[in-house]
C-alpha atoms as a printed R data frame, in Angstrom:
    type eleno elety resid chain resno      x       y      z
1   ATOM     1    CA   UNK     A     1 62.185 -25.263 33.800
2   ATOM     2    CA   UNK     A     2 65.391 -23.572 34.430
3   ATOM     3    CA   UNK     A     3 65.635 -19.976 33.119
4   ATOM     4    CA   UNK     A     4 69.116 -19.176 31.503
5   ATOM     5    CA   UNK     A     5 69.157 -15.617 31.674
6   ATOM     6    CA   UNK     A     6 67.311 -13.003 34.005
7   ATOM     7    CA   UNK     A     7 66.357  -9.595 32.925
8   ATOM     8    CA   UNK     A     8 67.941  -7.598 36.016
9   ATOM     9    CA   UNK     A     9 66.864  -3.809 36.355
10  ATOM    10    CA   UNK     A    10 69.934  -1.725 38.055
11  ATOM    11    CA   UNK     A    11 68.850   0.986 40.750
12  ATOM    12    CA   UNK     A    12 71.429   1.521 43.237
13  ATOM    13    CA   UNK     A    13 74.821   0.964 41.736
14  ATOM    14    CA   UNK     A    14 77.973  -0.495 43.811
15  ATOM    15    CA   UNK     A    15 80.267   1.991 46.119
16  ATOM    16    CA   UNK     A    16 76.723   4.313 45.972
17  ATOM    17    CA   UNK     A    17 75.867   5.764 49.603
18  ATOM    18    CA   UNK     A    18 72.320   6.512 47.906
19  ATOM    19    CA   UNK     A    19 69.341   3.868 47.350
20  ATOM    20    CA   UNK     A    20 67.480   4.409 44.020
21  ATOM    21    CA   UNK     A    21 63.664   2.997 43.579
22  ATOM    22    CA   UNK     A    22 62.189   2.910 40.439
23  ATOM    23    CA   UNK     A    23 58.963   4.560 40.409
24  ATOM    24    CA   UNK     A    24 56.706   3.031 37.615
25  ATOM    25    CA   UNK     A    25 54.233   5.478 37.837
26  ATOM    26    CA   UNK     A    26 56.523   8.267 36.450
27  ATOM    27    CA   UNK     A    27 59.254   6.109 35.213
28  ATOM    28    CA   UNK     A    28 62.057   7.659 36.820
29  ATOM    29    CA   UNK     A    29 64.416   6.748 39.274
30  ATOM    30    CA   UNK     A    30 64.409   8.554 42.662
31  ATOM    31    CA   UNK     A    31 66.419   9.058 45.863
32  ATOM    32    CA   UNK     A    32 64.661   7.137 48.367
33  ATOM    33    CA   UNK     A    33 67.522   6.710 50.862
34  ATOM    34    CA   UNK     A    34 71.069   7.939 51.892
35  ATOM    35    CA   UNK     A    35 73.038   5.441 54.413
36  ATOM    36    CA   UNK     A    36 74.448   6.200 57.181
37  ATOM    37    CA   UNK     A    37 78.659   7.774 56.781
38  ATOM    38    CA   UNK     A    38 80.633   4.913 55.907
39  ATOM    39    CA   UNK     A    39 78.308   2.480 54.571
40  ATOM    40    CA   UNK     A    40 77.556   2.022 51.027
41  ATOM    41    CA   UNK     A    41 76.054  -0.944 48.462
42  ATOM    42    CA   UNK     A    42 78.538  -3.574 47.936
43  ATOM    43    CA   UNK     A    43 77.658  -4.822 45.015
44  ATOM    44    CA   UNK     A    44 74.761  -3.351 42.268
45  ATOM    45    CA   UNK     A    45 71.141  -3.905 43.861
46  ATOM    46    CA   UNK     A    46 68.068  -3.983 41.394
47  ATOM    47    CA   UNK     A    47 65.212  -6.421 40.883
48  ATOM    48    CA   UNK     A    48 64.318  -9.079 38.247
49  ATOM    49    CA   UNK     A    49 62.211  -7.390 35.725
50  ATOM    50    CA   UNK     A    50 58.382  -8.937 35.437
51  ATOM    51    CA   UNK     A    51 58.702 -10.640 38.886
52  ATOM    52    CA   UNK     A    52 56.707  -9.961 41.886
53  ATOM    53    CA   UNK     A    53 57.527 -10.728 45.872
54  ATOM    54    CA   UNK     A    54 55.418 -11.352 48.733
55  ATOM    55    CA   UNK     A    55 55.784  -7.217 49.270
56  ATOM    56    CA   UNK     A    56 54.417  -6.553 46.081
57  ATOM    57    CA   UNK     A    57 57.781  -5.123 45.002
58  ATOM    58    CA   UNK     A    58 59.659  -7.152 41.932
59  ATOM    59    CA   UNK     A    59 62.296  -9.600 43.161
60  ATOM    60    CA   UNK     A    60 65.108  -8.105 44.827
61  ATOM    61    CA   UNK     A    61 68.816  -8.939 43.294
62  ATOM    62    CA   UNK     A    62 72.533  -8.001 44.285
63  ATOM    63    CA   UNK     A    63 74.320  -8.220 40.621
64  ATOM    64    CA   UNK     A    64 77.973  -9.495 42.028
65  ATOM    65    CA   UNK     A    65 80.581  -8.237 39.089
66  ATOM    66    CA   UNK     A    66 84.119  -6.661 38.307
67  ATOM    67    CA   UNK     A    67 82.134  -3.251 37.427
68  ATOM    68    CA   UNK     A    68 79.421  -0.767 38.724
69  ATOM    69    CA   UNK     A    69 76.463  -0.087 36.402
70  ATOM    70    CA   UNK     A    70 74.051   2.562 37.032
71  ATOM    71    CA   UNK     A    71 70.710   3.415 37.584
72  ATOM    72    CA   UNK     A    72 68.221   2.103 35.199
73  ATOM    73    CA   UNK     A    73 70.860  -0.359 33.345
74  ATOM    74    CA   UNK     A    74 68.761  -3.481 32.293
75  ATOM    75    CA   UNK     A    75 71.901  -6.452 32.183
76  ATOM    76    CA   UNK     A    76 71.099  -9.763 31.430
77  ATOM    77    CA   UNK     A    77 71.915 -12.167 34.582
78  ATOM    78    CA   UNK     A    78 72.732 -15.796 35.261
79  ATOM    79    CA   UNK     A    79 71.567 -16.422 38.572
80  ATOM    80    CA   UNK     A    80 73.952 -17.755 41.540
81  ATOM    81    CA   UNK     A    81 71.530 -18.684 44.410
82  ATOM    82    CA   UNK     A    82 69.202 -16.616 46.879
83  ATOM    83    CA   UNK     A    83 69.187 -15.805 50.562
84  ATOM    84    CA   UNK     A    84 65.971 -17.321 52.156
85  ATOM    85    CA   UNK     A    85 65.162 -13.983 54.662
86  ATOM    86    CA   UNK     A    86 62.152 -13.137 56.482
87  ATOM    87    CA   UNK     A    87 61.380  -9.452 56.924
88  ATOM    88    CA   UNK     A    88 60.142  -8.013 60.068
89  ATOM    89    CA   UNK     A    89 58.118  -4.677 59.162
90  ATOM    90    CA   UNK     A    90 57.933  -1.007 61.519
91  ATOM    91    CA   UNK     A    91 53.970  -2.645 61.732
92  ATOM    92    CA   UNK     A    92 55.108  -5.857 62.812
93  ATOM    93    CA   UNK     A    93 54.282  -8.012 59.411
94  ATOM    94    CA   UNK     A    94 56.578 -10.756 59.054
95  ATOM    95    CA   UNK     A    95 56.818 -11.000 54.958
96  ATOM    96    CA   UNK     A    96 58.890 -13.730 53.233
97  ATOM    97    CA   UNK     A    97 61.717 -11.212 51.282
98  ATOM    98    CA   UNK     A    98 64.616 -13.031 50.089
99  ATOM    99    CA   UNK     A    99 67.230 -11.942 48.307
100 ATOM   100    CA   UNK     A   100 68.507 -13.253 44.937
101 ATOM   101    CA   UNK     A   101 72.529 -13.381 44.167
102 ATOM   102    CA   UNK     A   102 73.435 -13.257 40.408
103 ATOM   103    CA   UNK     A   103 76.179 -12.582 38.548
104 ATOM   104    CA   UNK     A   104 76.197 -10.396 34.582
105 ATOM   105    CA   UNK     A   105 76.027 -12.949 31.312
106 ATOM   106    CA   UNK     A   106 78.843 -10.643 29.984
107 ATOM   107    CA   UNK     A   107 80.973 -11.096 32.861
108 ATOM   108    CA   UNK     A   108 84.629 -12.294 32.406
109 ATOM   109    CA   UNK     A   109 85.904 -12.607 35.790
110 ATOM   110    CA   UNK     A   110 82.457 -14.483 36.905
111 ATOM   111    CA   UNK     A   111 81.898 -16.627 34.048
112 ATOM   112    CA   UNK     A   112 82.915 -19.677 35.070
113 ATOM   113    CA   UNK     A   113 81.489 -19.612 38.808
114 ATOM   114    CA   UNK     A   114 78.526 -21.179 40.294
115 ATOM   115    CA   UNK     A   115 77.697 -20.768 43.244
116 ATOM   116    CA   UNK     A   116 78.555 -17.690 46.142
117 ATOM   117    CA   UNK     A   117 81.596 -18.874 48.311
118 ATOM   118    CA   UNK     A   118 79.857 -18.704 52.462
119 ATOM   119    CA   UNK     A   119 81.949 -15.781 53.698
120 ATOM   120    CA   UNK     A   120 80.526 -13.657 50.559
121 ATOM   121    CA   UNK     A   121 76.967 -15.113 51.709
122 ATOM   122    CA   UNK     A   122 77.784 -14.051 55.428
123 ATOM   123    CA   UNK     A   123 79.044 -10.355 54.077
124 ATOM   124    CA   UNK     A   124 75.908 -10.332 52.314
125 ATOM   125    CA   UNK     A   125 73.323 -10.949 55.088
126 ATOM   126    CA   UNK     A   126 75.295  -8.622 57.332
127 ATOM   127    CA   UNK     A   127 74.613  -5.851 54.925
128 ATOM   128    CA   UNK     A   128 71.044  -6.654 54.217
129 ATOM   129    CA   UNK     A   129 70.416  -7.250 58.460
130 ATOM   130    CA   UNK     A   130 72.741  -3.365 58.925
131 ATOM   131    CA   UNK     A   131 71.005  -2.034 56.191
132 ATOM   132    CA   UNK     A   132 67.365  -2.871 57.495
133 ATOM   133    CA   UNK     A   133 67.898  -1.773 60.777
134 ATOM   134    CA   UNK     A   134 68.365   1.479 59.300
135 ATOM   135    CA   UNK     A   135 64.481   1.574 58.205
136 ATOM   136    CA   UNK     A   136 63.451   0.031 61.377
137 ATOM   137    CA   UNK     A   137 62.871  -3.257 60.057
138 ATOM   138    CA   UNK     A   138 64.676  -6.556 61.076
139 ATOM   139    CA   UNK     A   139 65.903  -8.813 58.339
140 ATOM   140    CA   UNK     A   140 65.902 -12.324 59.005
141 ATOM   141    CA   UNK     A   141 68.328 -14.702 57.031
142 ATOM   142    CA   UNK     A   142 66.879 -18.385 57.039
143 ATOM   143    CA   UNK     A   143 68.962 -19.976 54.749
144 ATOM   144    CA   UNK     A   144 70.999 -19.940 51.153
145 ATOM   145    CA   UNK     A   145 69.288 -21.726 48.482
146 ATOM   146    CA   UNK     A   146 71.252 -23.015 45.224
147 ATOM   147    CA   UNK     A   147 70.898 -21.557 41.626
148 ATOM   148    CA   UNK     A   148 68.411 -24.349 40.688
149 ATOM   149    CA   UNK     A   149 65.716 -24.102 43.581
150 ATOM   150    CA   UNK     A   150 66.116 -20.438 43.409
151 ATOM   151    CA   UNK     A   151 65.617 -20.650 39.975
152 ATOM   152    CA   UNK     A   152 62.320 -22.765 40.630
153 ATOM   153    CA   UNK     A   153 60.709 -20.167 42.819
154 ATOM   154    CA   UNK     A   154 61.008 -16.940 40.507
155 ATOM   155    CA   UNK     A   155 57.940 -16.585 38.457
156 ATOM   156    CA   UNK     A   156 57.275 -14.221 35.735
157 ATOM   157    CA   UNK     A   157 53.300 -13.527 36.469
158 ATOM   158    CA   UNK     A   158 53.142 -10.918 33.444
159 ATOM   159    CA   UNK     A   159 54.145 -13.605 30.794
């Protein structure tokens, strides 16, 4: 079954130099990281609401759009595809951690596209491998998958 719409939770808005988590124990948002001079989030970065990951962390999403939300902003998403990535952790676990592309349902510049033109992809895992390194970790692109197969591998284990 293909979902329509994704419920995507903003936490680290586009242009921002400072990552976000959201902390369900107290239900706030809180500074977690600040990059390094000169490099920020290129697009919004949150995670599919009701979702779960091989980290145990909900589903990680970059919201592509013509505007920067803000921490906490719940925006309904049509998904684009996903970047298949393997993460290396500072322990040495290897964890499965891709990364979902999607675009906002209210969206007038992206409304009528489909799928993530290549060089966008490559921009993308070049952030993702940059901003890893940061932590110590290595991220490992594998792949781009399409909006349908992506599609097919989120599940919503709380419903």
């Amino acid at each position: 079954m293909i979902i329509k719409e994704l419920p995507v939770v903003i936490e680290t808005p586009k242009g921002s130099s400072e990552k976000y988590d959201f902390d369900p124990v107290s239900r706030f948002f809180v500074l977690s990281k600040i990059l390094p001079a000169g490099m920020v989030f290129p697009y919004d970065v949150g995670f599919i609401l009701g979702t779960k990951g091989a980290d145990g962390d909900p589903l990680d999403v970059m919201v592509i759009s013509e505007f920067k939300s803000f921490p906490g902003c719940l925006m309904k998403c049509r998904l684009l595809g996903a970047i298949k990535a393997e993460q290396k952790e500072r322990d040495g676990a290897i964890i499965r951690n891709d990364r979902y592309i999607a675009v906002p349902v209210l969206s007038k510049i992206y409304k009528g596209v489909d799928a993530v033109a290549a060089q966008m992809i490559r921009e993308i895992e070049h952030f993702f491998v940059s901003y890893n390194e940061q932590e110590g970790k290595q991220f490992m692109p594998l792949g781009y998958i399409e909006a349908a197969p992506a599609y097919e591998q989120i599940k919503f284990p709380d419903k």
